[in-house]
VOGU-3710 file (C-alpha; in Angstrom, 3 decimals, decimal comma):
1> xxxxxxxxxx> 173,159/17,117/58,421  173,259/13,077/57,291  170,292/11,816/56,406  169,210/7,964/54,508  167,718/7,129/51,379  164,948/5,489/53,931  164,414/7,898/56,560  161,454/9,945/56,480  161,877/13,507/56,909  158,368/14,778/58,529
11> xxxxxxxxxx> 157,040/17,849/60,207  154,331/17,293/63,025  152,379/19,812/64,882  152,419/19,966/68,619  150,539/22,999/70,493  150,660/25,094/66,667  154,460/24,235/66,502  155,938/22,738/63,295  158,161/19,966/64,644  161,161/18,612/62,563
21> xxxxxxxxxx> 161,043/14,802/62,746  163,411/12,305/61,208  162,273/8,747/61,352  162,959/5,012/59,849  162,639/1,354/60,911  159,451/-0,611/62,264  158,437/-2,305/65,552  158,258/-0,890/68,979  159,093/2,856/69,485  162,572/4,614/70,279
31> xxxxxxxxxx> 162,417/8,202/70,534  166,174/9,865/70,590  166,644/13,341/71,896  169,759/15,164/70,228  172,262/17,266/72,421  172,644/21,525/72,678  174,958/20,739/69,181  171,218/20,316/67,286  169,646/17,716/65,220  172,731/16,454/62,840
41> xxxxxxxxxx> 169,824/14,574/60,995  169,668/10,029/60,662  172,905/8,898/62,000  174,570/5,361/61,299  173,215/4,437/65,236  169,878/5,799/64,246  169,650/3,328/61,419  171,176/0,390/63,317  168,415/1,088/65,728  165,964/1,047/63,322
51> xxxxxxxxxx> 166,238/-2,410/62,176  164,777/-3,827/65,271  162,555/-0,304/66,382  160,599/2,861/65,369  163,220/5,684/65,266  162,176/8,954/66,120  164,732/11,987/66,121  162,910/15,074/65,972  164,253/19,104/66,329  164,025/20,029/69,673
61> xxxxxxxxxx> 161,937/23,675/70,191  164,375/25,954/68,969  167,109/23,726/67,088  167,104/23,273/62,955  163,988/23,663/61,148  161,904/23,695/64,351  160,448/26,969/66,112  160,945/27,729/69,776  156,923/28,516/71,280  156,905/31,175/72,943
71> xxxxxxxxxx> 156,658/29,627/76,632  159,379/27,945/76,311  162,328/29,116/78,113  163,541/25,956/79,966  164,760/22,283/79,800  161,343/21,628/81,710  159,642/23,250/78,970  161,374/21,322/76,674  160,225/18,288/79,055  156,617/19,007/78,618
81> xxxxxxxxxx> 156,949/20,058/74,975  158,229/16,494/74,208  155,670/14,846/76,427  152,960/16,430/74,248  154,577/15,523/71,086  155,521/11,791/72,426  151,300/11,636/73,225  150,332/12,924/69,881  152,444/10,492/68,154  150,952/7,748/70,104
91> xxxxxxxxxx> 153,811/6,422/71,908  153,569/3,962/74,864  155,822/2,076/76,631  158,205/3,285/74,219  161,936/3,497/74,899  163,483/7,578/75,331  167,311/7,927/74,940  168,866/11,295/75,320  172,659/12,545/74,416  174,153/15,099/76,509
101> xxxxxxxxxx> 171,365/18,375/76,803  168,954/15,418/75,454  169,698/13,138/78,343  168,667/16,099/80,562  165,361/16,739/78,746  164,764/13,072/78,808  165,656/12,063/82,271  162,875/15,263/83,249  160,602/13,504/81,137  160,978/10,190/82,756
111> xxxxxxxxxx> 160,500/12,222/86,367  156,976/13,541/85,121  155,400/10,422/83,170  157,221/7,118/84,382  154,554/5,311/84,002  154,990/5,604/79,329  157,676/4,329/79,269  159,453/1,008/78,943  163,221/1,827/79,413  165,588/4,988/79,135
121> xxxxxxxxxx> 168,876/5,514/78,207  171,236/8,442/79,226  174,471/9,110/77,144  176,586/12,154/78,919  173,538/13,635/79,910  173,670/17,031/81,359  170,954/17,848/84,315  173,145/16,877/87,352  175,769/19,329/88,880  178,934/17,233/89,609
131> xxxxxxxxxx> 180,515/17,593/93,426  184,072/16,907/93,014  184,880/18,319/89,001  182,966/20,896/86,700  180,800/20,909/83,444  183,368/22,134/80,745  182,885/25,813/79,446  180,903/25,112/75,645  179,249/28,095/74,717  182,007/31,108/74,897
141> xxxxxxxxxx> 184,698/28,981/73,144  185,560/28,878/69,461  183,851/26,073/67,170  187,566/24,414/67,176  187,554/24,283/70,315  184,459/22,372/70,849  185,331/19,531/68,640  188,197/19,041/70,458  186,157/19,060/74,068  183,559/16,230/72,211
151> xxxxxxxxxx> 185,997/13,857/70,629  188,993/11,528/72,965  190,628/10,192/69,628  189,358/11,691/66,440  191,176/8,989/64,344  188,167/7,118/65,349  185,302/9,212/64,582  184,054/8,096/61,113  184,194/10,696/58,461  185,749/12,922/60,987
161> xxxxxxxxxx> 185,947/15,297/57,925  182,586/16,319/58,085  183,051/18,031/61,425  185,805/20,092/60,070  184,977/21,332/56,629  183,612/24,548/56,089  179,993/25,105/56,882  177,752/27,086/54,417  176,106/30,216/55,204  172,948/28,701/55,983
171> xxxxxxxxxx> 174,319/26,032/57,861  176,141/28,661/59,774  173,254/30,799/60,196  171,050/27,279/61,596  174,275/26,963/64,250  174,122/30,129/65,428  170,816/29,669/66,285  171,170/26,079/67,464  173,729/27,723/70,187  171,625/30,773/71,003
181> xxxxxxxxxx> 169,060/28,257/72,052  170,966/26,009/74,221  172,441/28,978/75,744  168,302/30,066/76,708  167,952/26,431/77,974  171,111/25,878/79,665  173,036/28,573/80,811  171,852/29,580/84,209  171,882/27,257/85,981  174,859/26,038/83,969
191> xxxxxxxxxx> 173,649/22,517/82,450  172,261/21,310/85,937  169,100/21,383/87,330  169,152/21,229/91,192  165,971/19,649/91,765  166,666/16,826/89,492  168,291/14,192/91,381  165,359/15,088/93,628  162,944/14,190/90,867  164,674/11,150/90,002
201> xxxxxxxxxx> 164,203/9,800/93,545  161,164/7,208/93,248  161,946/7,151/89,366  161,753/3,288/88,691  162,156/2,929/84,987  164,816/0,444/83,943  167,464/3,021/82,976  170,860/2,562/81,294  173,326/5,213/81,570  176,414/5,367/78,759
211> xxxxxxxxxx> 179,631/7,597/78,961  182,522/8,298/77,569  185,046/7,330/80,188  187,410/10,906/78,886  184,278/12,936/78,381  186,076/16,015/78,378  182,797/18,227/79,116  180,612/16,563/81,299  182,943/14,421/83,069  181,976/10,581/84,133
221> xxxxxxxxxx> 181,339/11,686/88,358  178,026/13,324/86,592  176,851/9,654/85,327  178,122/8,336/88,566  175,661/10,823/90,316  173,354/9,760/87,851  173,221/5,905/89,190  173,138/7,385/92,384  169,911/9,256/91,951  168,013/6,607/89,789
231> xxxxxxxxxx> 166,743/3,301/91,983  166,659/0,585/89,008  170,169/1,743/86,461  172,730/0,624/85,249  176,106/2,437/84,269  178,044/1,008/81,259  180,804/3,367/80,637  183,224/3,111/77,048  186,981/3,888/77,796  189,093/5,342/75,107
241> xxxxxxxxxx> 185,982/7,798/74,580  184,728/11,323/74,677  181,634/12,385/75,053  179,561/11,177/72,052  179,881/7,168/72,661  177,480/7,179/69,341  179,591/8,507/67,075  183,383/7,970/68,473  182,490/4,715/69,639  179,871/3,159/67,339
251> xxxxxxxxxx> 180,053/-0,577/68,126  180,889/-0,735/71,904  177,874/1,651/72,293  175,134/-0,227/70,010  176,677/-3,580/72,106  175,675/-1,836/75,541  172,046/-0,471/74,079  171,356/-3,888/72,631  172,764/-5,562/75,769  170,234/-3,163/78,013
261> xxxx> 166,690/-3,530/75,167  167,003/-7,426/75,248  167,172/-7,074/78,770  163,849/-5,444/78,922
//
């Protein structure tokens, strides 16, 4: 986990549940939903972000040092969980971004309470089924394998070390349950929910979709469907990229997520 010398690391309560929050910056509210991987703490995007918003990057229900409640078994869950959390921090007309399982939870979100927000941002979100290609196999494979489904060119991931070192045995013991999780949310169906392009429908929120143009797990027709199903988007896709734009390709995505926010 990365963290800053000035983020804050915070628990809140929502409905009795100790939520893990990282958070940094001032001026209007960004609220950034982490993928099935878990919360890998303030990022180097996080705090680029923060110099012109309110970052918030909490632990989903059921990822890193926050507790799954008992009612919740789905990505809708998760939906309304982070609806209720969003509320009690006070946020409004606040901008949601969501990477990969994130971008699922967050597009949901946008589907039940449009009217809170003031943009949205998908990066390889899962949620849509793809027609013509599949969703990539990620939870019966071997850690190794994994990294090489996220990454197109690891000699540009920064500090690519980190993903390959060792893990401790509590950080192995916090993955284990990080995957146990995302298999509850996401396994059947597989990383899709049917309804959701249905949902989407009459969605108007000024939406920017990002994705790796070699996402090698949830492949680029899925963000294609994703313009398809959402009235007022935009797709900006990164070539030479996996699928985590953030981190492989730092600069071209901050350029398309500033591009979109001054847009706004």
């Amino acid at each position: 986990m990365t963290t800053t010398a000035g983020t804050n690391e915070t628990r809140i309560s929502v409905g009795g549940t100790e939520v893990q929050m990282f958070s940094g910056g001032s001026g209007p509210p960004l609220l950034f939903l982490h993928g099935a991987g878990g919360n890998s703490g303030w990022q180097g995007y996080h705090e680029e972000l923060s110099k012109t918003h309110t970052v918030y990057v909490p632990s989903q229900p059921g990822f890193n040092g926050t507790e799954r409640p008992e009612w919740c078994y789905t990505i809708t869950d998760v939906a309304h969980f982070n609806l209720d959390m969003a509320q009690i921090l006070g946020l409004d007309q606040y901008i949601l971004m969501g990477s990969s399982m994130g971008g699922w939870v967050a597009a949901e979100m946008a589907a039940m309470r449009p009217q809170t927000l003031k943009g949205l941002i998908l990066v390889d979100a899962a949620g849509i089924k793809p027609e013509k290609s599949e969703i990539t196999e990620i939870f019966m494979v071997s850690a190794d394998t994994r990294l090489k489904q996220r990454f197109h060119d690891t000699s540009q991931v920064p500090n690519y070390d980190q993903y390959t070192r060792d893990m401790s045995p509590e950080e192995m013991l916090v993955d284990h349950g990080n995957r146990e999780t995302a298999s509850r949310y996401c396994w059947r169906p597989y990383l899709h929910n049917p309804s959701l392009p249905y949902y989407l429908d009459n969605m108007k929120v000024p939406t920017l979709i990002v994705w790796g143009h070699q996402d090698a797990i949830i492949p680029l027709e899925c963000g294609q469907l994703f313009q398809k199903a959402i009235p007022n988007s935009t797709l900006k896709v990164i070539d030479n990229c996996g699928h985590s734009p953030a981190i492989e390709r730092p600069q071209d995505f901050l350029a398309a997520v500033n591009a979109y926010i001054a847009g706004l």
